[in-house]
C-alpha positions as CSV (number, residue, x, y, z in Angstrom):
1,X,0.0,0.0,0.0
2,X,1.1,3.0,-1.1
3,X,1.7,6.1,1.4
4,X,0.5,9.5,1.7
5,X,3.2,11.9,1.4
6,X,0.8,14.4,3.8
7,X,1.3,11.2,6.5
8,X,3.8,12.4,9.1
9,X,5.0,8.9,9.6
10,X,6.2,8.8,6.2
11,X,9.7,9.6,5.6
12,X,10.5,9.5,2.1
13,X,11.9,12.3,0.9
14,X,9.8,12.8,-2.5
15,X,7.4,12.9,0.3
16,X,8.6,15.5,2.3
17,X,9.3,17.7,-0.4
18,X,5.4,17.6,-1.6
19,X,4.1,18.6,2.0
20,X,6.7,21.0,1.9
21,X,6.0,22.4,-1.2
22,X,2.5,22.3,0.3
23,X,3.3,24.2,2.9
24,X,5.3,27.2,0.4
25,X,1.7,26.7,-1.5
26,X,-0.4,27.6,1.7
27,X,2.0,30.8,2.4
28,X,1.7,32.0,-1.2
29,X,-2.1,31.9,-0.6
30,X,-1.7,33.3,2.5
31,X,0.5,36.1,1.5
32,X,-1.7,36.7,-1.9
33,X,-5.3,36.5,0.5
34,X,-3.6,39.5,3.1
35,X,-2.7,41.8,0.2
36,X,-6.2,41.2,-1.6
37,X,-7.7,42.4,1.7
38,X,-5.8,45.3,2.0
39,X,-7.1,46.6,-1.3
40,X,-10.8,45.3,-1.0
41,X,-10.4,43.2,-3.4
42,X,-10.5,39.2,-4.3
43,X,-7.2,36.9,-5.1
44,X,-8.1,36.1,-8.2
45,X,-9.0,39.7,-8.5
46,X,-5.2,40.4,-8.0
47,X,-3.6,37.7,-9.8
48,X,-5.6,39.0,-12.9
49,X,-4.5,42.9,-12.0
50,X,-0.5,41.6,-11.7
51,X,-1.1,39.3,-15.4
52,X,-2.6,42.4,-16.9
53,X,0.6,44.8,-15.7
54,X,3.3,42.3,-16.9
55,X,2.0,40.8,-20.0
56,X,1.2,42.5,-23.5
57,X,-2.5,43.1,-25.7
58,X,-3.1,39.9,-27.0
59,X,-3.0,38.0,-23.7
60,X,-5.2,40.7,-21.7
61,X,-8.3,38.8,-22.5
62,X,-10.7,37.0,-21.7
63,X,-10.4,33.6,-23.0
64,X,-6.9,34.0,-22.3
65,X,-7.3,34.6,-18.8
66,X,-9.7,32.0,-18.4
67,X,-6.9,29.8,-19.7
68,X,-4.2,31.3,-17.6
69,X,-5.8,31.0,-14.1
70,X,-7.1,27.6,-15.4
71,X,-11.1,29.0,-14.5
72,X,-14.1,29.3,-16.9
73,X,-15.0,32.5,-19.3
74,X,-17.7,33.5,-16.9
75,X,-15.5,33.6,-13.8
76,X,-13.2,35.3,-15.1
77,X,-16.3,37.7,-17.0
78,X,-17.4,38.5,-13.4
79,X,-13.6,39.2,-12.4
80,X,-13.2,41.7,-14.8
81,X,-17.3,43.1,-14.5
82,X,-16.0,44.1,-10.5
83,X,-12.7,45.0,-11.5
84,X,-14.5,47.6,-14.2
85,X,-16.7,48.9,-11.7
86,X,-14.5,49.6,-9.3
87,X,-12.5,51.8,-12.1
88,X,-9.0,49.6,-12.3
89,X,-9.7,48.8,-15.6
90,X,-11.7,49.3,-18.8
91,X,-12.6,47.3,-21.4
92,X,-11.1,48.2,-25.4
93,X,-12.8,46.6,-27.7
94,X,-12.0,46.1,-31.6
95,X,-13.4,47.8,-35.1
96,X,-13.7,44.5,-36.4
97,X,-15.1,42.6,-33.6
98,X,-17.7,44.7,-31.1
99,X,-17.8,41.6,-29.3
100,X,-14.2,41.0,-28.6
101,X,-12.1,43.4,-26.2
102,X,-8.3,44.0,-24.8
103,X,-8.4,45.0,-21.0
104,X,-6.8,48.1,-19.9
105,X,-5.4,48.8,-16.7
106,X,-6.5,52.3,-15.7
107,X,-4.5,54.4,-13.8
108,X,-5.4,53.3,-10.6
109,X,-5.3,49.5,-11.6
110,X,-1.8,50.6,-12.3
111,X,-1.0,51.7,-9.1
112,X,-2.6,48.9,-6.8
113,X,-0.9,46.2,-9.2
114,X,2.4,47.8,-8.3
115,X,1.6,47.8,-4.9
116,X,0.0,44.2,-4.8
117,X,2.8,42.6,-6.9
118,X,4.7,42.7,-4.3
119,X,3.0,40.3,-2.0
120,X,5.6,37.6,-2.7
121,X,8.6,39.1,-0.9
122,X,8.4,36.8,2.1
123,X,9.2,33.9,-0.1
124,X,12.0,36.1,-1.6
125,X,13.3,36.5,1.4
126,X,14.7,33.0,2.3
127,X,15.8,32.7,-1.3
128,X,18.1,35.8,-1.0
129,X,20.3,33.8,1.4
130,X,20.7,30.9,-1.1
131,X,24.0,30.9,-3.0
132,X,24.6,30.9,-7.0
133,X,24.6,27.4,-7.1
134,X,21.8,26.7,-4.8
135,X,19.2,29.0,-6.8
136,X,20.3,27.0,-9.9
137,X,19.3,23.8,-8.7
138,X,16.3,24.6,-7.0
139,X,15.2,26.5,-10.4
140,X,15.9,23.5,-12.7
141,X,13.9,21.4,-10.3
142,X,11.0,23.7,-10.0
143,X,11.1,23.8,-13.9
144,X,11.1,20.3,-14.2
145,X,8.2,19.8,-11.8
146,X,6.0,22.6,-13.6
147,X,6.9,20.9,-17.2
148,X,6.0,17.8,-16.2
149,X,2.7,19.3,-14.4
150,X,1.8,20.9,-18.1
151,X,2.4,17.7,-19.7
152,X,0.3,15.7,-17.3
153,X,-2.7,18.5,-18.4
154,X,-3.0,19.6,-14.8
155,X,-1.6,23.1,-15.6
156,X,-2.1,24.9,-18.4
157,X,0.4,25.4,-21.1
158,X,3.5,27.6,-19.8
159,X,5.2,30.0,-21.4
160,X,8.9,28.7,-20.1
161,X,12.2,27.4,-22.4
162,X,11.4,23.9,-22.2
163,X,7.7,23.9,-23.9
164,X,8.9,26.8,-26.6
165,X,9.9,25.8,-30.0
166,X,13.1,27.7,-29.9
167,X,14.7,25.9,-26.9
168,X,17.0,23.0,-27.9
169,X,19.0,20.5,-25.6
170,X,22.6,22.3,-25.7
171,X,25.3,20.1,-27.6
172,X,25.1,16.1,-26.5
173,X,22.0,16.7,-24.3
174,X,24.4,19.3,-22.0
175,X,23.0,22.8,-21.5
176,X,20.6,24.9,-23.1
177,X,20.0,26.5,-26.4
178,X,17.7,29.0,-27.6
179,X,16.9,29.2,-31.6
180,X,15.1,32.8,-31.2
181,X,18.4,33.9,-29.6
182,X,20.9,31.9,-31.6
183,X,22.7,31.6,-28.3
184,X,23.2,28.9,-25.2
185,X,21.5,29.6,-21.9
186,X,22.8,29.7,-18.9
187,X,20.6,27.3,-16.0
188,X,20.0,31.5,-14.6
189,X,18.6,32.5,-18.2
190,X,16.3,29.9,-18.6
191,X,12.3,31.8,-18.5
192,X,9.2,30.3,-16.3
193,X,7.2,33.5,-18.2
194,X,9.0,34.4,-21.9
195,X,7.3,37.2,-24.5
196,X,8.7,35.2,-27.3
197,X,7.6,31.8,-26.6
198,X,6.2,29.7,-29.0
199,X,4.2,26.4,-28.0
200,X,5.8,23.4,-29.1
């Protein structure tokens, strides 16, 4: 019989990884939940305010959204109703298509997802007092495990180096290589979130 990586008895250490990963899970909610409150505002309502300041036109929509936060078009259609009436952002919608919009942080939006995309720097904290080599590790790992996650279809696709059409294995399955670039990659290089990617 097979163990449960939450049973404390277990002491595997693929097991306590998970729970602790479950635990750095928990604090990331905890952490987003606190600066959500602050504002009067939701988590998701957040997450989507931070996505809409870092990423460009074509992803700031719906059915994008919907696809990034792995939730349905109407949940997200009600996250962006409240977030309109409460003047962060406003709707742009196309010549061609009446029916199809780009969202637009307003002013304001800007301003609280500044503020808000910060929540994370108790987490940065600990990773500050990591060495070079450390940080390395710990980021291939974490990339592994989200790749994996993607190809599993628990996550959505990501927009990282190892599902993008330009990455390539460097020379005899050493390194990394990026076509777009034309140049290797260091492990500190490598992108969880890349403009340029292209979905395998």
């Amino acid at each position: 019989m097979s163990h449960s990586d939450f049973d404390p008895q277990n002491q595997r250490m693929d097991s306590k990884i998970i729970a602790s990963l479950e635990r750095i899970a928990q604090a990331f909610r905890v952490l987003l939940w606190t600066e959500s409150k602050e504002h009067a505002l939701s988590p998701i309502q957040v997450q989507v305010l931070i996505f809409l300041l870092h990423h460009s036109e074509e992803k700031r929509k719906v059915s994008y959204l919907a696809s990034e936060f792995n939730m349905t078009k109407a949940t997200i259609s009600d996250t962006v109703k409240s977030l309109e009436q409460k003047g962060l952002i406003s709707k742009e919608y196309t010549e061609r298509d009446t029916r199809s919009y780009a969202i637009r942080l307003s002013d304001k939006g800007k301003d609280i997802a500044s503020q808000t995309s910060l929540f994370t720097r108790e987490l940065r904290a600990p990773l500050d007092e990591l060495d070079a080599g450390d940080k390395e590790n710990l980021l291939l790992s974490l990339i592994g495990i989200i790749r994996h996650l993607n190809r599993v279809g628990v996550i959505t696709p990501q927009r990282m180096c190892f599902t993008c059409s330009h990455y390539r294995p460097g020379s005899g399955g050493q390194g990394h290589f990026c076509q777009l670039l034309n140049q290797s990659l260091a492990p500190t290089e490598l992108r969880v979130d890349c403009a340029e990617h292209v979905p395998v």
